[in-house]
Each structure stands twice: as structure tokens, then as C-alpha cells.
N, C-alpha and C positions, 0 to 999 in steps of 0.2 A: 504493500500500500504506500510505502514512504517514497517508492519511486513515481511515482505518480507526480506533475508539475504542479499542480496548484496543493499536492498536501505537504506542509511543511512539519517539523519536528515541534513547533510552539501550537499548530494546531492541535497535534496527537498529545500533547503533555496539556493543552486545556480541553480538549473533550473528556482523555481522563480524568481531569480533575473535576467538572463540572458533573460527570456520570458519579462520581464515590459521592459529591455532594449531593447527588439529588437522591443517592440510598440512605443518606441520613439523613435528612430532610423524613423524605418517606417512613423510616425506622421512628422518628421522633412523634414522627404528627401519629402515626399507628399505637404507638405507645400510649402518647399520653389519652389518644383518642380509644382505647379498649379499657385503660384506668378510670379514665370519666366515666364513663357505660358501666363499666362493672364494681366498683369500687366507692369512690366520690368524687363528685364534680372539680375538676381540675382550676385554680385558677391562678395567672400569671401575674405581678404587679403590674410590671409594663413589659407586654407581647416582643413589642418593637426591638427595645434594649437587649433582652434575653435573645431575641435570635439573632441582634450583629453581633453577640458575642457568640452566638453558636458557627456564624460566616466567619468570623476574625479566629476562633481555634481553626477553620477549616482552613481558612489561607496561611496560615502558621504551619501544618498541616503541609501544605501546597509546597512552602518556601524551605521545609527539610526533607521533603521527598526530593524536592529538585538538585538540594546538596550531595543526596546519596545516592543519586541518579547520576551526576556529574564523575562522583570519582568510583563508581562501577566499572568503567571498564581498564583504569589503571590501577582498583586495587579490588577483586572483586571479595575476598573474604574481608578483607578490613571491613567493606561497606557491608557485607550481610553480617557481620557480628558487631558492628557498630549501629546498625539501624536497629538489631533485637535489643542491644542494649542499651542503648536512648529509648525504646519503647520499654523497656520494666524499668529504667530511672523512671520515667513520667507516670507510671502507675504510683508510686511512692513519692515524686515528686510533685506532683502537678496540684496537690490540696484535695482530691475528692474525699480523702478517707478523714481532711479534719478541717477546722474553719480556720480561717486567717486572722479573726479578731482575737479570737483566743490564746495565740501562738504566743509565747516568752519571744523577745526580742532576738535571743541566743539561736531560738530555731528556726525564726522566720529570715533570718538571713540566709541561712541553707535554704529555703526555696523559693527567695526573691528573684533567683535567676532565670528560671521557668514562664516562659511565656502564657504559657498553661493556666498555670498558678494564678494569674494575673485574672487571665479569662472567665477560671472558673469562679472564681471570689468575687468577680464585677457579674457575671452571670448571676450569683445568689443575689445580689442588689437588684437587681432588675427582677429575678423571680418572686421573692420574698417580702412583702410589705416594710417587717418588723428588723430586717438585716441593712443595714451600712458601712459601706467594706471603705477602712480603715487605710490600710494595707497595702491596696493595690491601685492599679487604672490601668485603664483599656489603652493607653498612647505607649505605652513600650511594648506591649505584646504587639501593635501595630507596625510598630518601625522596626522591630525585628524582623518580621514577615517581610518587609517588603526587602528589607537588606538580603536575609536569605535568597527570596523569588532572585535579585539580581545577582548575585552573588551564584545563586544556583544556574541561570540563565546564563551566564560568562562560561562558567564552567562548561554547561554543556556545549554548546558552541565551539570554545575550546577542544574537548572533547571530539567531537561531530567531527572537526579539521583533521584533526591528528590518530584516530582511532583506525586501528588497519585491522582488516577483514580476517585477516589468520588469527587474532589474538585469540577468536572463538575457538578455536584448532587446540590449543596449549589448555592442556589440563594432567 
């Protein structure tokens, strides 16, 4: 498909990205929509808020796949044991299992670096009436993502130029 003239490599890395979004998109509204129905009625503080922070984890998201996308074909185990292990830091780092207002100063430093982190702490402000996240903002998990996206985007590029067809060969 990639030899094809009009598809380019930023096309196939944004229809991917826009197809995982629209399954969690899908996944979320399913959820929370089979919770309401069968449990109790679901209700969001502000709708709007909670889902750009559900966009901005997704583009965050977007902007480290395209890191470990970039150095796959010159280092390919670094990148699959570096992507499993950035994904079990963020289950432990990211704040789901604890709140951010609570956190001792000592521990919230460990995971002020988590774009995550950020996300999910300003997501429970928008979700939660009685919650006001302390702690965090949505403008560095922002600027992260975008620095990644470009930073990911150079690389592959780079990448793309310099990648030779036998490397598939070497195993």
C-alpha cells in the first residue's frame, strides 16, 4: 500500500492513530453507557473537559508511539523492551491506583514526570464535582505530546531515508 503515490507514511501513522482513537472512544461511550443502564445513572461534571483530557492522553499516546516507531528499525529489541517497559512504569506511574491531592510532596515528585499523571488528575476535575486537582495541568502533558509527535516525526523521516531493505533479513 505504501507504494502507492498519493499514500504517504504520515497518512498511515494518522489513520492509525485516528482508528485506536475511535476504539476508545467507542470502548468508553459503551462503558459508561451499559453502567448507566444497569447500575446508576452516570454523571460527568463537565463532559467537554473530561474528554480533551481523554484526546490529550490519546495524542500523548500518538507522540510515544511515534518515538518507538522511529528507533524500531535501528534498535528493534531496545524498542520492544522499552515500549513494555514504559507501558508497566505508567500503570504504576500514571496516578490511576491513587489521587494527586493526597500524595506527600516526597512522592508526588516521582510522578510529576508522567504526562499521564497530569491527565488523569485534571480528568478527575472535570469528572468529579467535589475534586480540584492541586497538583497538576493539562499544559505540560500538552507540550510534551507535541514535542514527542515532532521529535517522533524527524525521526521517522530520518528513519524512512536511511533504512535498507535487508535489515529485515538479519535476525
Amino acid at each position: 500500500m505504501m507504494h502507492h503515490a498519493p499514500m504517504t507514511t504520515f497518512i498511515a501513522i494518522t489513520s492509525a492513530a485516528l482508528g485506536a482513537l475511535y476504539i476508545q472512544v467507542l470502548s468508553v461511550a459503551t462503558v459508561l453507557y451499559i453502567y448507566h443502564i444497569a447500575f446508576t445513572p452516570v454523571h460527568i461534571d463537565h463532559m467537554a473537559g473530561a474528554f480533551a483530557m481523554l484526546l490529550l492522553a490519546w495524542l500523548s499516546g500518538v507522540g510515544v508511539g511515534l518515538i518507538f516507531l522511529a528507533i524500531k528499525p535501528w534498535f528493534p529489541q531496545v524498542a520492544s523492551v522499552g515500549s513494555t517497559i514504559y507501558a508497566r512504569a505508567n500503570m504504576i506511574a500514571s496516578g490511576k491506583m491513587f489521587v494527586a491531592n493526597t500524595l506527600p510532596f516526597n512522592l508526588l515528585a516521582l510522578f510529576s514526570w508522567n504526562p499521564l499523571f497530569h491527565i488523569i488528575d485534571q480528568a478527575r476535575g472535570f469528572a468529579f464535582i467535589n475534586y480540584n486537582p492541586h497538583y497538576s495541568n493539562w499544559e505540560y502533558p500538552l507540550i510534551v505530546a507535541i514535542v514527542l509527535i515532532m521529535l517522533g516525526f524527524m525521526g521517522e523521516a530520518y528513519t524512512r531515508k536511511h533504512v535498507s531493505l535487508s535489515w529485515g533479513a538479519r535476525r
